[in-house]
C-alpha positions in Angstrom: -86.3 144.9 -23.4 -86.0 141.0 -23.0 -84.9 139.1 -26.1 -87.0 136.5 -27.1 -85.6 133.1 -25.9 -84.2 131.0 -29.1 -83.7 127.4 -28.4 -80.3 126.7 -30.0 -80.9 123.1 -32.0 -78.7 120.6 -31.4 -77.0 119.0 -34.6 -76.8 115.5 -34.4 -74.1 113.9 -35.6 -74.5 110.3 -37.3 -73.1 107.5 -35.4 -70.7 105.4 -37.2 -71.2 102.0 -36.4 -68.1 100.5 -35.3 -67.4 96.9 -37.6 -65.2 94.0 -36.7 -62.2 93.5 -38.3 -62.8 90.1 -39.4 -59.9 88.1 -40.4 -59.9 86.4 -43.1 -58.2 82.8 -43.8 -57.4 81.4 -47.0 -58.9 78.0 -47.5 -55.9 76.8 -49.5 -53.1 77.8 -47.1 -51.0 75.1 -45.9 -51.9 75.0 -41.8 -55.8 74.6 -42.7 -55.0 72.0 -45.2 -52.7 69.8 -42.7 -55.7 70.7 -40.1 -58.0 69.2 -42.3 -56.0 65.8 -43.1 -55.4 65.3 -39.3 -59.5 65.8 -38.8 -60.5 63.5 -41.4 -57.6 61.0 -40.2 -59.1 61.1 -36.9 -62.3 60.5 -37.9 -61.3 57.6 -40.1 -59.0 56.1 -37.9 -61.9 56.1 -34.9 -64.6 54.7 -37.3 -61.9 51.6 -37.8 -62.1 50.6 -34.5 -65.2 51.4 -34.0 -66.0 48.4 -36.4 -62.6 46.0 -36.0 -63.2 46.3 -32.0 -63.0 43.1 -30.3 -65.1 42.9 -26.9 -62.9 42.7 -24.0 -64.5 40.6 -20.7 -62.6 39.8 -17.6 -61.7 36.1 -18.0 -61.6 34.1 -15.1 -59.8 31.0 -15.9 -60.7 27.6 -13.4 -58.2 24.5 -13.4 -60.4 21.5 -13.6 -58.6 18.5 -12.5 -60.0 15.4 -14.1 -59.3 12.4 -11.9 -59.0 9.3 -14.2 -61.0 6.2 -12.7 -58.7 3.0 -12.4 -60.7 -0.4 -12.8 -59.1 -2.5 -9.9 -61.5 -5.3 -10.2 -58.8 -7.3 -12.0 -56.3 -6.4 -10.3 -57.7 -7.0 -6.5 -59.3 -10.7 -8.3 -55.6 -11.4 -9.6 -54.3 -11.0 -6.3 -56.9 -12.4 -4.1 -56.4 -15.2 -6.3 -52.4 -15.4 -5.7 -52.4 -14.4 -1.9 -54.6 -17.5 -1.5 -52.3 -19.8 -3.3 -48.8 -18.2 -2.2 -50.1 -18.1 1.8 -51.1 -21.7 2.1 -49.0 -25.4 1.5 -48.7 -29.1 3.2 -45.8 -30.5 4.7 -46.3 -33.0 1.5 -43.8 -33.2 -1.4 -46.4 -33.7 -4.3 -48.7 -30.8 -2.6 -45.5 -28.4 -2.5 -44.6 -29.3 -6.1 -48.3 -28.4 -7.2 -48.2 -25.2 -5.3 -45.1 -24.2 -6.9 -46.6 -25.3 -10.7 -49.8 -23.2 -9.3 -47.5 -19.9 -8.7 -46.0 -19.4 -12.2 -49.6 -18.8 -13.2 -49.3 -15.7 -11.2 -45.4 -14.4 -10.6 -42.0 -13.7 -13.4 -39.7 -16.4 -14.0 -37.5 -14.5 -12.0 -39.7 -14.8 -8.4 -40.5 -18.0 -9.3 -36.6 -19.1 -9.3 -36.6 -16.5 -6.1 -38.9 -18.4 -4.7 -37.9 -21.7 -5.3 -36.7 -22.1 -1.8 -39.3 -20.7 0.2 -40.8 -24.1 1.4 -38.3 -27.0 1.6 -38.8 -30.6 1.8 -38.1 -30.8 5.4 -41.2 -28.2 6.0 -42.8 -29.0 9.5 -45.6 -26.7 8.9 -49.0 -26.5 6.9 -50.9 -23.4 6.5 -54.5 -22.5 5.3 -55.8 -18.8 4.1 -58.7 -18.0 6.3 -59.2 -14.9 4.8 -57.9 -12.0 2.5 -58.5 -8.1 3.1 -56.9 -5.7 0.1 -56.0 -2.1 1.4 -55.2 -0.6 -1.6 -54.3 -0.5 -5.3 -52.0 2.4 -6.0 -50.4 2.9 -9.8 -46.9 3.0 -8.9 -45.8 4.1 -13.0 -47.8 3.4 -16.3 -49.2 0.0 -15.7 -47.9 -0.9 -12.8 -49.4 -0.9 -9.6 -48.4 -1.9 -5.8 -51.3 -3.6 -4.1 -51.5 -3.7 -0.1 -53.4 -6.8 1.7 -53.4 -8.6 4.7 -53.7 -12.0 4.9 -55.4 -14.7 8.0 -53.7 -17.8 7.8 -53.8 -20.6 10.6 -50.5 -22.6 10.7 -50.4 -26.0 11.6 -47.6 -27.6 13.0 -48.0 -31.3 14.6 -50.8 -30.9 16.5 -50.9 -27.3 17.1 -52.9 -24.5 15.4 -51.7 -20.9 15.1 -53.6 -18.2 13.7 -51.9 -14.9 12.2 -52.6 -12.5 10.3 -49.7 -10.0 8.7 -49.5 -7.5 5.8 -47.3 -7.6 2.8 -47.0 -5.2 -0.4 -47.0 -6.9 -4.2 -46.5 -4.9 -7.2 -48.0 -5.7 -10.2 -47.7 -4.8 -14.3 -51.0 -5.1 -16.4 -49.9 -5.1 -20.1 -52.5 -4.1 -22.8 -54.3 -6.2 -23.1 -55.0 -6.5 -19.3 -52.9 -9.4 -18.4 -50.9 -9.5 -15.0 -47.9 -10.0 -13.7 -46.7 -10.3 -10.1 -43.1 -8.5 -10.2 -42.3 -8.0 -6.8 -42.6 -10.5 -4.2 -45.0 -9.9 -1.2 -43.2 -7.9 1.5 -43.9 -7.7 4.8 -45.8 -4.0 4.8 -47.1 -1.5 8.0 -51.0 -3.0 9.1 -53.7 -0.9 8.9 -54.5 0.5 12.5 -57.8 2.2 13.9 -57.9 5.6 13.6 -57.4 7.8 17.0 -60.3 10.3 15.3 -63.3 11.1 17.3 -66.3 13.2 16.1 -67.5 16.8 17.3 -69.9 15.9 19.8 -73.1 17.6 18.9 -75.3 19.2 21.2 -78.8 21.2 22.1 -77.8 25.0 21.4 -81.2 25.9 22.7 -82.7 27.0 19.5 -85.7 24.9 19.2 -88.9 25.9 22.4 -90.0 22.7 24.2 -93.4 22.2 22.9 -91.3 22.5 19.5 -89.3 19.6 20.7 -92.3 17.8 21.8 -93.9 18.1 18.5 -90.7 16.6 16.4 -90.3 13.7 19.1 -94.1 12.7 18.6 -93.6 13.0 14.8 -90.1 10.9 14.8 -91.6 7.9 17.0 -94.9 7.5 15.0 -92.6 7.7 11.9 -89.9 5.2 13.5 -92.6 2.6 14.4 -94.1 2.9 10.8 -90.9 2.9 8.7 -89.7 -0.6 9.3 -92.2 -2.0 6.8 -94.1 1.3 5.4 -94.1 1.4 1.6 -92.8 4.1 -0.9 -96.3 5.4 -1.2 -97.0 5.0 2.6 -93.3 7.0 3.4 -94.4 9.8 0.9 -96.8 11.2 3.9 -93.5 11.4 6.2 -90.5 12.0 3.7 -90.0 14.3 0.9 -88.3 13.7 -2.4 -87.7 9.9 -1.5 -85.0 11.3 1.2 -84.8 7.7 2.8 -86.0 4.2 1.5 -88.3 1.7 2.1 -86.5 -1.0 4.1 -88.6 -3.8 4.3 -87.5 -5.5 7.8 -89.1 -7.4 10.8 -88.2 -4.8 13.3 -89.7 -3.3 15.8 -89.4 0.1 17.3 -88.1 0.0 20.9 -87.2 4.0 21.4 -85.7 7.5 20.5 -82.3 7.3 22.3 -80.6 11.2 22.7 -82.5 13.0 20.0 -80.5 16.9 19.6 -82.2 19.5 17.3 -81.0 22.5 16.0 -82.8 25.4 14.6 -81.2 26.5 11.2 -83.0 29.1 8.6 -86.6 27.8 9.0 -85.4 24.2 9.4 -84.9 21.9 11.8 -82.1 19.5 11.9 -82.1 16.6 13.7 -79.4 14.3 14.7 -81.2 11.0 16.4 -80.6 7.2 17.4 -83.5 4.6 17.0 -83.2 1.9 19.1 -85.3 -1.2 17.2 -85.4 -4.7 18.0 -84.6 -7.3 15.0 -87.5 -9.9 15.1 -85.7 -12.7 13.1 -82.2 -12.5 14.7 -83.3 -11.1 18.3 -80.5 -8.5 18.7 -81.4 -4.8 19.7 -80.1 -2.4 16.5 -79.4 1.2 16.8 -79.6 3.6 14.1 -78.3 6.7 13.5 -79.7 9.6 11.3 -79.2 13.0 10.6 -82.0 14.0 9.4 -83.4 17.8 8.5 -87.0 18.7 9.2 -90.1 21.1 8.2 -93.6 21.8 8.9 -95.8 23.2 6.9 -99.2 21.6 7.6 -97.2 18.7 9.5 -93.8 17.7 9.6 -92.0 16.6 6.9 -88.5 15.1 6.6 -87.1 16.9 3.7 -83.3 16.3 3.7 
């Protein structure tokens, strides 16, 4: 005989939920206090410099030298002046004695009594300044200055005329109120020579198409024939910005002697020499410009 089947119930147990230990942490021990002060501190301390910052920018410092402008008029008059009465005498007595009156104007009691025998009675020669070329005017210390000239003087001597032409070196001292003083006699000083230098040859670089070149050539000769005597409103059509003047001059335009042009960022630049023929004095001038060039609806000389 079967049993009947009894489902055996299950007895649930209740879960206990597990809790956290949670820790707890006095508010007034000692380590959350000093926490707190080092917090607020930090806090404090960045607001400060938040508001006492000073803006930092990279300085860039430039030395500007100022180059103080020296008024030589003076001085180069007061000279011109001196080198024309030192430089010239006559063989006469009365003329010498003037010349050497004439020269304490100019030079220290000292170079006068220095120069006391530079021309003696017995002098065989005369001399005349033909003409007087200053160099330079250097300041040598405060208020004093060496000058450079050079000096053209023909020398007579009976009846025979020399002409020569040397260089000598002066100092000077202005005082305040912009009187001079010669304080160092005129000594014989190195000429100034011509200069061995010699331009960069310019040439075609191949930049600029023939009918290009054609087109500038037929602009620079109808500008050249007009620009002699063309007026300020008249050059306005040909020249931008008043790049080059009206001249005003009886001349005449002969040609356009070994024109070069260069192509350079939209431009053209032009080096050029105009032959024209002076109507008043009959000599043949040549011209040189550099000149730099644009077309828009024609072309323009804009620099």
């Amino acid at each position: 005989m079967k049993l009947p089947f009894r489902q055996k119930e299950k007895t649930r147990q209740p879960t206990e939920e597990k809790r956290m230990k949670v820790k707890t942490v006095g508010t007034r021990k000692k380590s959350v206090l000093i926490l707190w002060v080092l917090l607020i501190s930090s806090l404090a301390f960045g607001i400060y410099k938040n508001f006492t910052a000073v803006d930092q920018h990279t300085v860039h410092e430039k030395e500007v030298i100022e180059t103080e402008m020296i008024d030589t008029n003076a001085i180069e008059s007061f000279t011109h002046n001196f080198v024309a009465v030192y430089h010239s005498w006559e063989n006469e007595t009365a003329a010498l004695e003037a010349r050497t009156v004439e020269l304490s104007e100019y030079m220290t009691d000292d170079l006068q009594a220095l120069n006391a025998d530079v021309l003696g009675e017995d002098t065989l020669t005369s001399a005349d300044v033909i003409d007087v070329s200053i160099w330079s005017v250097a300041e040598e210390t405060e208020n004093t200055y060496a000058v450079i000239y050079s000096v053209h003087q023909e020398i007579t001597e009976d009846d025979d005329d020399i002409s020569t032409r040397s260089t000598y070196r002066i100092v000077l001292h202005q005082d305040e109120t912009g009187n001079l003083v010669i304080t160092q006699n005129p000594t014989p000083w190195n000429d100034i020579q011509k200069s061995d230098y010699e331009p960069e040859t310019v040439e075609n670089n191949n930049s600029v198409d023939s009918e290009t070149e054609e087109e500038i050539i037929a602009f620079l000769e109808t500008f050249f024939t007009a620009y002699p005597t063309a007026t300020e409103q008249e050059l306005s059509y040909y020249v931008k910005d008043d790049v080059l003047p009206p001249i005003n001059e009886n001349y005449s335009f002969s040609e356009l002697i070994d024109p070069v042009f260069q192509a350079h960022d939209g431009q053209i630049k032009t080096w050029v020499t105009v032959k024209y023929l002076d109507e008043t004095t009959k000599a043949n001038l040549f011209s040189q410009y550099e000149l730099i060039l644009e077309k828009d609806m024609n072309w323009m000389i804009v620099e």
